[in-house]
DRENVO-182838 format. One line per field, with one value per residue: residue number from 1; x, y, z of N, C-alpha, C in turn. Coordinates in steps of 0.2 Angstrom, whole numbers, plus 2048, in hexadecimal, padded with zeros to 3 digits. Layout:
N
seq <- [NUM | ...]
nc1 <- [X | ...]
nc2 <- [Y | ...]
nc3 <- [Z | ...]
cac1 <- [X | ...]
cac2 <- [Y | ...]
cac3 <- [Z | ...]
cc1 <- [X | ...]
cc2 <- [Y | ...]
cc3 <- [Z | ...]
This chain:
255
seq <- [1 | 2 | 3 | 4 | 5 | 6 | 7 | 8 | 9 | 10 | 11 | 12 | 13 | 14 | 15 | 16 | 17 | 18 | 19 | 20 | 21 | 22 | 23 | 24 | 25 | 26 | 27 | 28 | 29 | 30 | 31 | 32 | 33 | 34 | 35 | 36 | 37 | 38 | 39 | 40 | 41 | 42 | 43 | 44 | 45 | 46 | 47 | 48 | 49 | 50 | 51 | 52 | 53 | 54 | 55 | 56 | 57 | 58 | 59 | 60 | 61 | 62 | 63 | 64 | 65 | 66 | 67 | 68 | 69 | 70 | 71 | 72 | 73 | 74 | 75 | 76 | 77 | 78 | 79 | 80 | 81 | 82 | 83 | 84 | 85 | 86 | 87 | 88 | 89 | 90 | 91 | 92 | 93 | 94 | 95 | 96 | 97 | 98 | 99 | 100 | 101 | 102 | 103 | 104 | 105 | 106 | 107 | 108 | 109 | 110 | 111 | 112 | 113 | 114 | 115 | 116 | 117 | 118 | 119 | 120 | 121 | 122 | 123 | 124 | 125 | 126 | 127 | 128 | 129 | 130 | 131 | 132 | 133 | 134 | 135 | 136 | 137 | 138 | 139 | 140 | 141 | 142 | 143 | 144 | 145 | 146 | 147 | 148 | 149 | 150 | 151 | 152 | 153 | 154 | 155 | 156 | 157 | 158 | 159 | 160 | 161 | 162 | 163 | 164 | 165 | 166 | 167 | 168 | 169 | 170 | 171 | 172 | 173 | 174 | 175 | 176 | 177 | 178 | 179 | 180 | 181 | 182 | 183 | 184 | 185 | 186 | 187 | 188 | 189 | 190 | 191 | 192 | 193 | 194 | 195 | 196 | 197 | 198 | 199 | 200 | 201 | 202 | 203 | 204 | 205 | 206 | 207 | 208 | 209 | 210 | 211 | 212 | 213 | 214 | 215 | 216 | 217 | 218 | 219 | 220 | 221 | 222 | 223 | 224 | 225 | 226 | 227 | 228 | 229 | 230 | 231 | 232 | 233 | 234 | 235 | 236 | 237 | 238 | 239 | 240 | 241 | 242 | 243 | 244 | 245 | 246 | 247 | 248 | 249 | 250 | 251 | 252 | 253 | 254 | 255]
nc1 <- [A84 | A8D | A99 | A95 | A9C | AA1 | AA4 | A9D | A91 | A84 | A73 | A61 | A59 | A4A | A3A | A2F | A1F | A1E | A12 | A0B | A0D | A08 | 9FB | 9FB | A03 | A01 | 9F4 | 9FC | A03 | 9F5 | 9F1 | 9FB | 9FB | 9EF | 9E9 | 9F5 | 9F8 | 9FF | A0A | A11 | A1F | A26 | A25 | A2C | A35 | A3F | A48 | A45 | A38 | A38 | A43 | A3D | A3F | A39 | A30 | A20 | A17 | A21 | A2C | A2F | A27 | A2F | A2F | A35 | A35 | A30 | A2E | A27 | A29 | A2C | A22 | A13 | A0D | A01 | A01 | A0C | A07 | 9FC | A04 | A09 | 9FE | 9F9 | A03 | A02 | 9F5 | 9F6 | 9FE | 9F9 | 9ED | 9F2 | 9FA | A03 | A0F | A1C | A20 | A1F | A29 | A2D | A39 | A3B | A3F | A44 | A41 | A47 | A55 | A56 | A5A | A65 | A78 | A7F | A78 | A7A | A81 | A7B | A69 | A6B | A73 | A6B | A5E | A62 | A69 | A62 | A54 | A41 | A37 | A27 | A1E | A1B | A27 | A33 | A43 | A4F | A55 | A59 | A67 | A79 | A7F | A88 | A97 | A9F | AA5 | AAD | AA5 | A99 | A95 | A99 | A8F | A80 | A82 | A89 | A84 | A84 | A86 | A7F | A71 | A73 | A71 | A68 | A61 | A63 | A5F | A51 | A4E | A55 | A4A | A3E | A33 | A2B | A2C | A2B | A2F | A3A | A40 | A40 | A45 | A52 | A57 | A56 | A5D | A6A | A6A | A6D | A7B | A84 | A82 | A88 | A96 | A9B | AA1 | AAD | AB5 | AC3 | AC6 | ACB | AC4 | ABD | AB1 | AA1 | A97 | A85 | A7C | A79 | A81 | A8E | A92 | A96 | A9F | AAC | AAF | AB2 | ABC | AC7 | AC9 | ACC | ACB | ABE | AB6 | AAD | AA1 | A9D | A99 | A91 | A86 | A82 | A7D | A71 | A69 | A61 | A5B | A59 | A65 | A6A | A68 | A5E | A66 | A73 | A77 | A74 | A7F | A89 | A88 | A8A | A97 | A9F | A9A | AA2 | AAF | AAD | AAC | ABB | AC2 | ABE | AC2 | ACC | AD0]
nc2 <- [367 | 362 | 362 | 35F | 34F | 358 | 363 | 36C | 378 | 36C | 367 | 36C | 359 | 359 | 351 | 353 | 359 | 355 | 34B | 34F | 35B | 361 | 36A | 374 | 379 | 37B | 384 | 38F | 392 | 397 | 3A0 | 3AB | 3AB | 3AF | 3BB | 3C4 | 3C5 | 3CD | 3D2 | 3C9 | 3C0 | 3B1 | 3A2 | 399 | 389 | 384 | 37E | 36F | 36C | 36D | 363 | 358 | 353 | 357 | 356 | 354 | 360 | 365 | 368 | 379 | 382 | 388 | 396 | 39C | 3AE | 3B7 | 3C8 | 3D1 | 3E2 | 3EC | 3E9 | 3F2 | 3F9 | 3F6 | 3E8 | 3E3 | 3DF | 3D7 | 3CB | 3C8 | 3C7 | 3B8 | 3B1 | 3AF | 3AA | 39F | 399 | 396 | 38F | 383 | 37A | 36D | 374 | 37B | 388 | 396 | 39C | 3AC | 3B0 | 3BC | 3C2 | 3CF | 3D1 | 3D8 | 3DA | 3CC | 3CC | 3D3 | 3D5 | 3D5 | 3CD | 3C0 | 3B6 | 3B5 | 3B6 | 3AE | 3A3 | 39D | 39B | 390 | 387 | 384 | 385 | 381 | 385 | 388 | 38F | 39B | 3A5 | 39B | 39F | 39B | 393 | 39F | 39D | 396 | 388 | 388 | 389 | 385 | 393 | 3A0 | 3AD | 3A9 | 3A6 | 3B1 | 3B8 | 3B1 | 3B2 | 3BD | 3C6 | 3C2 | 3CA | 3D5 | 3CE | 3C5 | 3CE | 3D4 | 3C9 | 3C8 | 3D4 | 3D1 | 3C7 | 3CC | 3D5 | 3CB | 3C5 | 3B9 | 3A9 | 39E | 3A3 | 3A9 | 39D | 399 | 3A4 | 3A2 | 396 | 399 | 3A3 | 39B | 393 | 39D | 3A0 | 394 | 393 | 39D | 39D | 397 | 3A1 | 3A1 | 39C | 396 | 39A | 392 | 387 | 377 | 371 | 36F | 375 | 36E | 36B | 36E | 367 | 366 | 371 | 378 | 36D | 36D | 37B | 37C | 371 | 378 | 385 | 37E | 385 | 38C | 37F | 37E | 38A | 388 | 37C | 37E | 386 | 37D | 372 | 37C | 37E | 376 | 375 | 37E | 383 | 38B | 398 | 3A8 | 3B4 | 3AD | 3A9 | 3B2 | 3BA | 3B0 | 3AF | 3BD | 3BF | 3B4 | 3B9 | 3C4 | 3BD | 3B7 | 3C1 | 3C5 | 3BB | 3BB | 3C5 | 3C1 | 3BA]
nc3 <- [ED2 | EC6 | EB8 | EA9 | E9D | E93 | E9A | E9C | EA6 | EAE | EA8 | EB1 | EB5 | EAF | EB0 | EB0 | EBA | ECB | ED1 | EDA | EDC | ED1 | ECF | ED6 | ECF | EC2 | EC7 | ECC | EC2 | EB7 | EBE | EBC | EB2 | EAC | EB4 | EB2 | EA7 | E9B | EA2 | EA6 | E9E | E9C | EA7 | EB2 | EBA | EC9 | ED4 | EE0 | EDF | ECD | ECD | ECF | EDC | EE8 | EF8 | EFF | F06 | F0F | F03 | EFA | EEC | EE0 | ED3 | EC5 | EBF | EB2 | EAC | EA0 | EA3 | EAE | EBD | EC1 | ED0 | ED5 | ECE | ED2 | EE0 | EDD | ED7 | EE5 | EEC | EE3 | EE5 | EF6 | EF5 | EEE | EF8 | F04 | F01 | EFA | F02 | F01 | EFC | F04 | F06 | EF8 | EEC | EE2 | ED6 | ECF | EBF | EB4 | EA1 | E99 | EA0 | EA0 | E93 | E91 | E8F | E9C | EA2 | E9F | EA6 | EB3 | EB3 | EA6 | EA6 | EB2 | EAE | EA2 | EA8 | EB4 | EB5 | EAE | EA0 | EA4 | E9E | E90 | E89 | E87 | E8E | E90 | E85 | E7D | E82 | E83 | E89 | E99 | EA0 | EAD | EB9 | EC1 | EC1 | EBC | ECA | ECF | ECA | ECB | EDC | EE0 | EE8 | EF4 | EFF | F03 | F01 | F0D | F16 | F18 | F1A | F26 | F2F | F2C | F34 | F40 | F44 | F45 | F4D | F4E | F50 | F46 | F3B | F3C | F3B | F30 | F27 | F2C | F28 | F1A | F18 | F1B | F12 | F06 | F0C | F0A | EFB | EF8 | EFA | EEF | EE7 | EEB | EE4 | ED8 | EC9 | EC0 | EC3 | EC1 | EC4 | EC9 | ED6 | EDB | EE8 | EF6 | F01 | EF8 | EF5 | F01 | F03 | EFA | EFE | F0B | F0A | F02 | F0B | F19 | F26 | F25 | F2A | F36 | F36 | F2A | F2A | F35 | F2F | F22 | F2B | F30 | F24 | F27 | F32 | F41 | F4C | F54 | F5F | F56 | F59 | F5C | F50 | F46 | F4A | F46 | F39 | F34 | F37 | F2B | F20 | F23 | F21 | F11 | F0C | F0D | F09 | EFB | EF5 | EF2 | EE9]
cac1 <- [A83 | A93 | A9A | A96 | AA2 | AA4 | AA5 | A98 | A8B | A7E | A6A | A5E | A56 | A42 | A39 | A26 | A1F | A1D | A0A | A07 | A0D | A05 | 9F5 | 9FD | A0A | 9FA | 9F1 | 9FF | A03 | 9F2 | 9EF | 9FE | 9F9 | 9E7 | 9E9 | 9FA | 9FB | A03 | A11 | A13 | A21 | A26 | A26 | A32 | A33 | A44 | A4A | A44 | A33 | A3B | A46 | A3C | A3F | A36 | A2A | A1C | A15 | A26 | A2D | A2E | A26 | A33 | A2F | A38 | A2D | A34 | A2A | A28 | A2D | A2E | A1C | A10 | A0C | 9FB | A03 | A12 | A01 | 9F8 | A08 | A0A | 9F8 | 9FA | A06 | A01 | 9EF | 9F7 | A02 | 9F4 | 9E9 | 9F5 | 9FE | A06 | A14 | A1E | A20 | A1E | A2C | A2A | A3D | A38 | A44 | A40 | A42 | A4D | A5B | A5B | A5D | A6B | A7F | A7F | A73 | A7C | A82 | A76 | A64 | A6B | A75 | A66 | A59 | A63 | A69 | A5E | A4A | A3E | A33 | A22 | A17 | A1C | A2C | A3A | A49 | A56 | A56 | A60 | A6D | A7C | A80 | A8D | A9D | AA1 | AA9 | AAB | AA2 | A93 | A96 | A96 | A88 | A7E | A83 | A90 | A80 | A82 | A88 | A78 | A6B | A73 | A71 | A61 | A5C | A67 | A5A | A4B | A50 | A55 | A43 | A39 | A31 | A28 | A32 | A2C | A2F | A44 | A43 | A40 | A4A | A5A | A59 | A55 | A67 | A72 | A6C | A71 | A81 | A85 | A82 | A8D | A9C | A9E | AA4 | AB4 | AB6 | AC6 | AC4 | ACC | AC1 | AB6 | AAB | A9A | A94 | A7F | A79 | A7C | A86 | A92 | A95 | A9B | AA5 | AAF | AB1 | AB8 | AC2 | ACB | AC9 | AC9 | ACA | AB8 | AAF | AA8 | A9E | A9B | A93 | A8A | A81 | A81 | A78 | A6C | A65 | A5B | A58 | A5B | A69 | A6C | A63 | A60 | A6D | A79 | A76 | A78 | A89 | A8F | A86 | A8F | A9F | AA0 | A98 | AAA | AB2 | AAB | AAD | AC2 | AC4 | ABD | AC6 | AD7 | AD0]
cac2 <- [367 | 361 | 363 | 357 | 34F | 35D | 368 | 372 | 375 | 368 | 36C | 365 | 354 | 35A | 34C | 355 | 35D | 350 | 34B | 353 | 361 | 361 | 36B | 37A | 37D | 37E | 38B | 395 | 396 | 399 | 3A8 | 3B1 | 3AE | 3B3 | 3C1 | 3C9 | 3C3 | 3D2 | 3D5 | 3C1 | 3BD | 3AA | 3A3 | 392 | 387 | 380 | 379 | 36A | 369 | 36B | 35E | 350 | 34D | 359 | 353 | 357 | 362 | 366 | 36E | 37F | 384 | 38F | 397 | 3A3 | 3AF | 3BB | 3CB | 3D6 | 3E5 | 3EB | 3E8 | 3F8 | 3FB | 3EF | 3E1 | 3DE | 3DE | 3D1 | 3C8 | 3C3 | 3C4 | 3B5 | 3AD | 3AF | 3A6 | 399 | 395 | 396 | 38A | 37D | 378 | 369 | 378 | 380 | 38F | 396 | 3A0 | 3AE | 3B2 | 3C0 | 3C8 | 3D4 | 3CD | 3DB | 3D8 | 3C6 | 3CB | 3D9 | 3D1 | 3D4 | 3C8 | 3BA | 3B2 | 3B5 | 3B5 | 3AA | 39B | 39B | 39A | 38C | 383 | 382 | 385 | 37E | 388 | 385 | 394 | 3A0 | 3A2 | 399 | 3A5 | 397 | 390 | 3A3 | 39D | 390 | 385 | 38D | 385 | 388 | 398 | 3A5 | 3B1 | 3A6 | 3A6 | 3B8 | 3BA | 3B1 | 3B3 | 3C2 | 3C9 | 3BF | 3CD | 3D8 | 3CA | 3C2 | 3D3 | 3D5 | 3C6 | 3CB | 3D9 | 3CF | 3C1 | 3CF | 3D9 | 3CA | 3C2 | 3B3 | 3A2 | 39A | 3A9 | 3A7 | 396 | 39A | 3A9 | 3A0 | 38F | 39A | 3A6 | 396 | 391 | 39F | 3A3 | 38F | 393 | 3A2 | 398 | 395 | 3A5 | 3A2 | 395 | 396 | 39D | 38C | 380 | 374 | 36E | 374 | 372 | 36F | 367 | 373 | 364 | 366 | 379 | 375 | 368 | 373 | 383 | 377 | 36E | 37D | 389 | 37B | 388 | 38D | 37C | 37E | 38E | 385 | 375 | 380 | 388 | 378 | 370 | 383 | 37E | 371 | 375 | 385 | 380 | 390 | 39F | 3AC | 3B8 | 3AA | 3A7 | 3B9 | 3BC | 3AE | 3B3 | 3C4 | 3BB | 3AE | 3BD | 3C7 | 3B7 | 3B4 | 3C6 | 3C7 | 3B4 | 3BB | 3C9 | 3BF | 3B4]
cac3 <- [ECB | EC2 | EB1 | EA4 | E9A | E8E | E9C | E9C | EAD | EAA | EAB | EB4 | EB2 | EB0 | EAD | EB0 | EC0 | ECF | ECC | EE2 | EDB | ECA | ECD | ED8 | ECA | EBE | EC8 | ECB | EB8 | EB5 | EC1 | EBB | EA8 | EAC | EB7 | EB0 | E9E | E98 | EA7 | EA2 | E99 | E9F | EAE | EB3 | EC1 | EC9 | EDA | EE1 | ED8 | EC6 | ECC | ED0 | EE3 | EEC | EFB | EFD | F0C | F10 | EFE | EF7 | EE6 | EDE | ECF | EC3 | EBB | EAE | EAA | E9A | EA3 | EB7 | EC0 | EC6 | ED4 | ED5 | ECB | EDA | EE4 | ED7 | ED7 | EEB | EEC | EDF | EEC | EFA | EF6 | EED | EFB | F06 | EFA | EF8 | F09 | EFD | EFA | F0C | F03 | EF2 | EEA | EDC | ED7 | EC9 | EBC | EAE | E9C | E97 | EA5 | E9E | E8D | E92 | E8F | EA1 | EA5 | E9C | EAB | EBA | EB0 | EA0 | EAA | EB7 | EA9 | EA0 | EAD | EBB | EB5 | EAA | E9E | EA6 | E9B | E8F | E82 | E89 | E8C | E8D | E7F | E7A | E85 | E80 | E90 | E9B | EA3 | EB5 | EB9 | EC6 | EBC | EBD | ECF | ED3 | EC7 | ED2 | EE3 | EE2 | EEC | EFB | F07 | F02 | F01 | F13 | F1B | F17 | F1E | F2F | F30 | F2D | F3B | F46 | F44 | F43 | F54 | F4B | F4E | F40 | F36 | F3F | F3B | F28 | F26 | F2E | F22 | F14 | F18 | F1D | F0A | F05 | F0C | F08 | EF5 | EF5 | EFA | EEA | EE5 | EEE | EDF | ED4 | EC0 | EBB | EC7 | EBA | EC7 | ECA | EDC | EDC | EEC | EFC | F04 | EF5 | EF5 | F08 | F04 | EF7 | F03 | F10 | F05 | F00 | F10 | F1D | F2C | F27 | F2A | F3C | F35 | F23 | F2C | F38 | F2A | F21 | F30 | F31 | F20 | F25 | F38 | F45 | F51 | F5D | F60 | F54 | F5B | F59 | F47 | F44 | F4B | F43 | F31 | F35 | F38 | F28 | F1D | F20 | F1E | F0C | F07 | F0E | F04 | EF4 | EF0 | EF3 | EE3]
cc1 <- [A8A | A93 | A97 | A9D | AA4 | AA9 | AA2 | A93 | A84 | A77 | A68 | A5A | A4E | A40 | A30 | A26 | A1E | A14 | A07 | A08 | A0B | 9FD | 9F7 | A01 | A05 | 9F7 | 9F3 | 9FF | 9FD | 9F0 | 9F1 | 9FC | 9F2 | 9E7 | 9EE | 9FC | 9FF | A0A | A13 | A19 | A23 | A29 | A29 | A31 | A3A | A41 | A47 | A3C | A32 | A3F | A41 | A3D | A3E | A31 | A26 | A1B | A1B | A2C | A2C | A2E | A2A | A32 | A34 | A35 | A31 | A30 | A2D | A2A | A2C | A25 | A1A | A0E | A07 | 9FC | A07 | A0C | 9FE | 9FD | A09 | A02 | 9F7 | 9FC | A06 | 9FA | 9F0 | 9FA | 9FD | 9EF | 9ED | 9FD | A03 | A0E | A16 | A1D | A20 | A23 | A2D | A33 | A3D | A3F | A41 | A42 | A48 | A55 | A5B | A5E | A63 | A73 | A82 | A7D | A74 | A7B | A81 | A6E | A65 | A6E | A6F | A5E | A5A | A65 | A65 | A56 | A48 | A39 | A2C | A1C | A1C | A24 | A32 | A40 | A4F | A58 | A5A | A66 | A72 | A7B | A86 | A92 | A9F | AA6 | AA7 | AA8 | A9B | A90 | A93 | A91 | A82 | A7E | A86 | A8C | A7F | A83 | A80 | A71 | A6C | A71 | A6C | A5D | A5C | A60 | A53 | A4A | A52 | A4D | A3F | A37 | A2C | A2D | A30 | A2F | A39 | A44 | A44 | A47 | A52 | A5C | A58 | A5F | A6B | A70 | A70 | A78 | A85 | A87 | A87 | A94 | A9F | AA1 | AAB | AB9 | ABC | AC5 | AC6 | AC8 | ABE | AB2 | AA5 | A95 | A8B | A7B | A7D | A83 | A8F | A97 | A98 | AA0 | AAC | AB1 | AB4 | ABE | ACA | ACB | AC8 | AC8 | AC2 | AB3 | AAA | AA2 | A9B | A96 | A8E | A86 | A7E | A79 | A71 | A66 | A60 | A56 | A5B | A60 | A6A | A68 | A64 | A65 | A72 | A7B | A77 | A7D | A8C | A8B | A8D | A96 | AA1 | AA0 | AA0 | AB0 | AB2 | AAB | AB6 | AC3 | AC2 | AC1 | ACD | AD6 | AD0]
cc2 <- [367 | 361 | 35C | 356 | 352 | 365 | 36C | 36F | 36F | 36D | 368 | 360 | 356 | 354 | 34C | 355 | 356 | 350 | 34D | 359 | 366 | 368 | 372 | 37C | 380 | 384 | 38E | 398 | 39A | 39E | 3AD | 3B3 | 3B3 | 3BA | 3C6 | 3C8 | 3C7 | 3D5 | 3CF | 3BE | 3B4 | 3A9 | 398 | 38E | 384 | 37F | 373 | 366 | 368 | 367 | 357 | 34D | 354 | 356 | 359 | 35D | 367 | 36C | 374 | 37D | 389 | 391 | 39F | 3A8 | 3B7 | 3C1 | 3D1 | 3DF | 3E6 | 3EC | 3F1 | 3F7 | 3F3 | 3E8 | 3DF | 3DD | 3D6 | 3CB | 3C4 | 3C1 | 3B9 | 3AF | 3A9 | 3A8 | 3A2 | 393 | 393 | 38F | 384 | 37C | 371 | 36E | 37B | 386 | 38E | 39D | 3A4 | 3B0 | 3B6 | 3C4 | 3CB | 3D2 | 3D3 | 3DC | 3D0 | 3C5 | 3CE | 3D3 | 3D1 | 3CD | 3C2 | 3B4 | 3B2 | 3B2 | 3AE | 3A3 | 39A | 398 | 392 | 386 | 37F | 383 | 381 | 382 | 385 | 38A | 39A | 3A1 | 39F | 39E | 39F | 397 | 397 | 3A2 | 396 | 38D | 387 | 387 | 389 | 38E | 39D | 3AC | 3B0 | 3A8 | 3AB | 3BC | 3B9 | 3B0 | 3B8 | 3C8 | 3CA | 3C4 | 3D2 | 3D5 | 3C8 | 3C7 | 3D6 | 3CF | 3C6 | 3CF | 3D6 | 3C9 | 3C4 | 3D3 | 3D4 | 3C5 | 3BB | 3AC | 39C | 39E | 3A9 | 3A2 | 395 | 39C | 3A6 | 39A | 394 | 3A0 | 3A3 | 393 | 394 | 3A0 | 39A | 390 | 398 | 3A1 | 398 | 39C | 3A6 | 39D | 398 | 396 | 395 | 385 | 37C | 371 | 374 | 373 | 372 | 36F | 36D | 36D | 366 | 36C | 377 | 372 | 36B | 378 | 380 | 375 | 373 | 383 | 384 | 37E | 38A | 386 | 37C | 382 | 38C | 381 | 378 | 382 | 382 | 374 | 375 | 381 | 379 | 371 | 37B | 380 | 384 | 394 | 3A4 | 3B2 | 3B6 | 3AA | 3AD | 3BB | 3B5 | 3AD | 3B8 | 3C2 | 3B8 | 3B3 | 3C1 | 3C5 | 3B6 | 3B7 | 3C9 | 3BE | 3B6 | 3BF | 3C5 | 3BB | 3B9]
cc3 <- [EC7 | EBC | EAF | EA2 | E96 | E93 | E9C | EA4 | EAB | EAE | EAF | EB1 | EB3 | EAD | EAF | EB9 | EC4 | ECD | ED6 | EE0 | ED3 | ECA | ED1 | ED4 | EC6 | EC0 | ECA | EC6 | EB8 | EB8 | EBF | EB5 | EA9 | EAD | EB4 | EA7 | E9D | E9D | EA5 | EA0 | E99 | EA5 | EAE | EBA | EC1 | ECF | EDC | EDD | ED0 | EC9 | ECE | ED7 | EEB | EF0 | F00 | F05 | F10 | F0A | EFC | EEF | EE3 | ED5 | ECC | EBE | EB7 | EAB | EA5 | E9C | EAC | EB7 | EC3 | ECF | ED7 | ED2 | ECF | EDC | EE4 | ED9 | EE1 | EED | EEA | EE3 | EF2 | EFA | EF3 | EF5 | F01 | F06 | EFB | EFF | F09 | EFE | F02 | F09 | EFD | EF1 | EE2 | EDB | ECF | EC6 | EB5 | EA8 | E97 | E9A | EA2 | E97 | E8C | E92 | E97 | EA4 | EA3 | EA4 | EB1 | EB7 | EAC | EA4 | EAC | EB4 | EA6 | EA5 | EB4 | EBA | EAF | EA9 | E9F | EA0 | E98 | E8A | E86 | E88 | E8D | E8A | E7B | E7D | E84 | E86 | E91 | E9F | EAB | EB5 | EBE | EC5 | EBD | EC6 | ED2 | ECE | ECB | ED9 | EE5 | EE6 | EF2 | EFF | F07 | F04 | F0B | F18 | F1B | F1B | F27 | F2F | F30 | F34 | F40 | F47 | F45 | F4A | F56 | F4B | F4B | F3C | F36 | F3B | F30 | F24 | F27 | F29 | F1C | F12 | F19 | F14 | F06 | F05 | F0C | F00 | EF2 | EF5 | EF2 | EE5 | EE7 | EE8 | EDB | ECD | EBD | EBD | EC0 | EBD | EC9 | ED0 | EDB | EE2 | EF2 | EFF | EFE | EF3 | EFD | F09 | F00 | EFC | F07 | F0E | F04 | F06 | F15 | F26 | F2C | F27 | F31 | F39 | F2F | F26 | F2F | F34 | F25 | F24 | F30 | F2A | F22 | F2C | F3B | F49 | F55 | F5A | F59 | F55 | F5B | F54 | F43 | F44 | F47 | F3C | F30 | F33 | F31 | F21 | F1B | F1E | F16 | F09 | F07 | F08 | EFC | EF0 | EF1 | EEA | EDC]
């Protein structure tokens, strides 16, 4: 996602939901409006199906879904419930992703640059008040950066744990493209305050971290490579997770 010529991060280009994935979008919204109206407040769609070049059988539905205040107990329930039989139901979608934040963390002066970029730039209001449109358009910055990603050691070590616990090898094969995503996208917290570039596309964050670290590209490409297929064993892929992780947390604080 590169700047425009003002400088600013551009949006994405929506130009309406693909018409294969038109009828699963629909009776998500409507389950969540039906069933939880009141936890509700709006719900968005980004990654490959707000863009326009998702395929079919093979894509994730990723929605972002903003609630009026933290869910009970039965309503988390309702909500995967929700999920679950969608994702189920419509085998159009590989997975279905709920990435849920509370509407008071997006209105908070914290929440500028992790919630407010991520609203404005990356989703499209699908049902419910648009919270973007409170937010100007934002200009590249390592602020944005480690708003959303400044979490990667937490999140990747999380999924260490899930990929070491889990004994299902579709279940690995998931887990490991969805953490080489991740620790792909966090790369860019290594980014200088003056850059004016805006990496978008996973090969683009790699080519950057190379560019400027080029002793990390064996490990950069391997994970590169991990987002779209498995290449060694999960005990390989951990240790060199492990490895890349203290690589990424010794390069940041030098910036």
């Amino acid at each position: 996602m590169v700047a425009n010529a003002d400088g600013f991060i551009e949006t994405i280009a929506f130009s309406g939901i693909q018409h294969e994935f038109e009828i699963v979008v629909e009776d998500v919204c409507y389950l969540l409006h039906q069933q939880l109206s009141n936890l509700i407040h709006s719900i968005y769609i980004y990654g490959s199906v707000a863009e326009g070049c998702a395929v079919p059988y093979q894509s994730d539905l990723d929605l972002s879904i903003i609630l009026t205040r933290l869910p009970l107990a039965q309503e988390t329930n309702i909500l995967e419930d929700i999920r679950k039989n969608m994702e189920c139901a419509f085998p159009i979608v590989s997975k279905i992703d709920f990435d849920m934040g509370i509407l008071s963390e997006i209105e908070a002066p914290e929440g500028q640059y992790s919630w407010g970029y991520w609203l404005k730039h990356h989703c499209k209001c699908l049902w419910g008040h648009d919270l973007s449109k409170n937010f100007e358009h934002f200009k590249p910055s390592r602020s944005i950066a480690l708003a959303v990603n400044g979490d990667f050691n937490i999140t990747l070590q999380n999924y260490i744990t899930r990929i070491e616990k889990n004994q299902t090898g579709e279940d690995i094969i998931r887990l490991q493209k969805e953490a080489a995503r991740k620790l792909i996208r966090s790369t860019n917290i290594l980014r200088r305050e003056n850059d004016s570039d805006w990496p978008k596309t996973l090969e683009e964050h790699a080519a950057k971290v190379i560019e400027r670290h080029p002793e990390s590209a064996i490990d950069v490409n391997y994970f590169l490579a991990g987002c779209h297929k498995t290449q060694s064993s999960s005990e390989q892929f951990v240790k060199r997770l492990k490895n890349i992780i203290k690589w990424i947390e010794k390069e940041s604080q030098k910036q």
